[in-house]
Structure formats: C-alpha cells, structure tokens
N, C-alpha and C positions, 0 to 999 in steps of 0.2 A: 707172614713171618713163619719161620721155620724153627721147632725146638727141637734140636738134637741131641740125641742118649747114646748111648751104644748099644744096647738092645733096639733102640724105638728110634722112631720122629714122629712131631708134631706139626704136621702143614697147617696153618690156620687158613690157606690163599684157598685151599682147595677142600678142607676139611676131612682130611683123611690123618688117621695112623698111621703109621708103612713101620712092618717090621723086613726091612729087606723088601724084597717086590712083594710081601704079601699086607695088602689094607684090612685093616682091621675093622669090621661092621661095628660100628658103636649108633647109638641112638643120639637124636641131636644133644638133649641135653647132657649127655654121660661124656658127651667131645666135648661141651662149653665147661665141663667142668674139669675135665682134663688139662686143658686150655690153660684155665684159671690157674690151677694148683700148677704148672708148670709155670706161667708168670710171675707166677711167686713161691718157688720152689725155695726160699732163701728162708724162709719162716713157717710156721704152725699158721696155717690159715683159719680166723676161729668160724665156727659153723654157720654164727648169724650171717659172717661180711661173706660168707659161699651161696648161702640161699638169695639173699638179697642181687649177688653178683649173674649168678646162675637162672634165677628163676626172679627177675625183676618185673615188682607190682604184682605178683601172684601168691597169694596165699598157701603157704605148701609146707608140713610138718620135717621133723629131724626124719622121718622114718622114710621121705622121699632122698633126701640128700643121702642117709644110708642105701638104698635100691643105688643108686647111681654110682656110689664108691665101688658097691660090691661087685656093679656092673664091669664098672671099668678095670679093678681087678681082674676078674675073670677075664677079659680080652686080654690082658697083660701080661695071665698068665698061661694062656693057650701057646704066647711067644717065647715062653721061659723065663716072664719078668717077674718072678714071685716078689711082693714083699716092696712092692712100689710105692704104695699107698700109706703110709703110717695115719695108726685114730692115736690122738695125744688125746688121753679120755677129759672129759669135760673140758675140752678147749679147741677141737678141731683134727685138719687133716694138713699132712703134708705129705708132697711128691718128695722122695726121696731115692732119686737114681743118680748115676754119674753121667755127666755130660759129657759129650762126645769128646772127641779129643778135637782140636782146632787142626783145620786143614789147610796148608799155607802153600801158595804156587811156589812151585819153585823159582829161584832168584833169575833173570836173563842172562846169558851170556856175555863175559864182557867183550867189550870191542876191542881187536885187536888192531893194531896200527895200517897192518894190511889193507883189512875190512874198512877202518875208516877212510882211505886214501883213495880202494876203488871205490866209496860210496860216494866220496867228494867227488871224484872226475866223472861218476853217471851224473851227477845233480849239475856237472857243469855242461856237458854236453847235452841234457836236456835243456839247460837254459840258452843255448844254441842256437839249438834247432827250433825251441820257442819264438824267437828272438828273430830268426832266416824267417820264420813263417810269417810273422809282424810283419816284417818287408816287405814280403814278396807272398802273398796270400795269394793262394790257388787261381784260375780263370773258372768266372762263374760260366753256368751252364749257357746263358745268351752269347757270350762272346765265342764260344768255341762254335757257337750253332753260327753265328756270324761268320765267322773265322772259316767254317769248311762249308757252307750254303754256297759260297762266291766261285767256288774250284768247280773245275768241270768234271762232269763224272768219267766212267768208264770210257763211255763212248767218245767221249768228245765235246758234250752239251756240260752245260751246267745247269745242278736241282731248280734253280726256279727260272730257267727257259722249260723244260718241261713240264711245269705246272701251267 
C-alpha cells in the first residue's frame, strides 16, 4: 500500500519514503512507525497502542518511541516537511500532513457514430474471414508434399523416380 502526502509517500510494498525520486534512509523501526501513524493519521495515536504496534513482545521504554519520532522527524525535515509529527503530551503522536490530492485518469473519448460504424464493419469482416477459414482451412504440409512429389521435375523425371 501506498500513502501519499504532498511532500512524501509511503511505500509499505517496498519500504521506502520517496520525497520525489529521493528515498529517505530511515531505520526499520522509524518506517514501521511511520507506517503506523500514517494508518491512523485520523486520530492521536496513544503511546502504549505505538510501542505495542511498533515494537511487538519487546520490552522497550517511552524514551525508545521518542528516538524514533525524533528520527523520523528529521528525515521529514531534511524534505521540507517540518511539523509532521504532532506529541499531544500525555496521550500520544499524530501524523499530521495533507494528503495528496487524488489523481483521476482522465474520462475516454466518446464514440463517435463514424468510429462506431467503422468499428462494426472491421468486427464484421473479421467474422468473415473467420468464418472462410472454418471452411476452407489451409492445405497441411503432407498434402502439398503430395501434391508437388508426383510432378516431374525440371528435367523431365519425377522427385521419387530419382530417389
């Protein structure tokens, strides 16, 4: 999955940052925490359910989930993103960027009456010639060896008198 900011994205398939073509070095867990606060960018993530999320079954202090905020901070701000990261004191952290803007292909072309009419008459003529070949299937390669074995050659003999 892809989270996209307008400064940033976050590949999870590949595990990189990309600010533009430049990837961000971040350390494993400063990406899964990244990660995290961007899947749940909608609320104040509280510290317990980050470490537990981040750093599961391992015993590991506020002071490590700090090093990792501050971490990923500083990547964020090497790209101009100051101020990514909100501490909502005694309750947590939230990712706080704007999201990309959505990017929508453009609509197809509509069909014009022309377009559809000669699109009909290729699809009928393909069904044609489909149709002629059902009939009348090619001559496999033994018949035509048949076919021209019996004729005499240049000379005058025919290929299997001179074998």
């Amino acid at each position: 999955m892809i989270h996209r900011f307008v400064d940033f994205e976050i590949d999870e398939n590949t595990r990189e940052v990309r600010a533009g073509a430049q990837v961000l070095p971040l350390q494993p867990r400063v990406f899964d925490l990244l990660v995290y606060l961007a899947r749940n960018s909608r609320h104040v993530v509280p510290k317990d359910e980050q470490l537990d999320s981040v750093w599961p079954g391992v015993i590991v202090t506020d002071a490590s989930l700090q090093r990792a905020v501050s971490l990923a901070r500083s990547a964020l701000a090497d790209v101009g993103t100051t101020g990514a990261i909100r501490t909502h004191a005694r309750q947590g952290y939230r990712l706080c960027v704007e999201p990309a803007p959505a990017v929508t292909s453009p609509a197809p072309p509509a069909a014009t009456p022309a377009a559809t009419a000669s699109t009909q008459a290729l699809g009928r003529a393909h069904a044609a010639y489909a149709t002629r070949a059902t009939r009348n299937p090619p001559a496999s390669n033994s018949m035509l060896q048949s076919r021209y074995s019996s004729r005499p050659g240049p000379t005058g003999s025919s290929d299997s008198a001179s074998n």
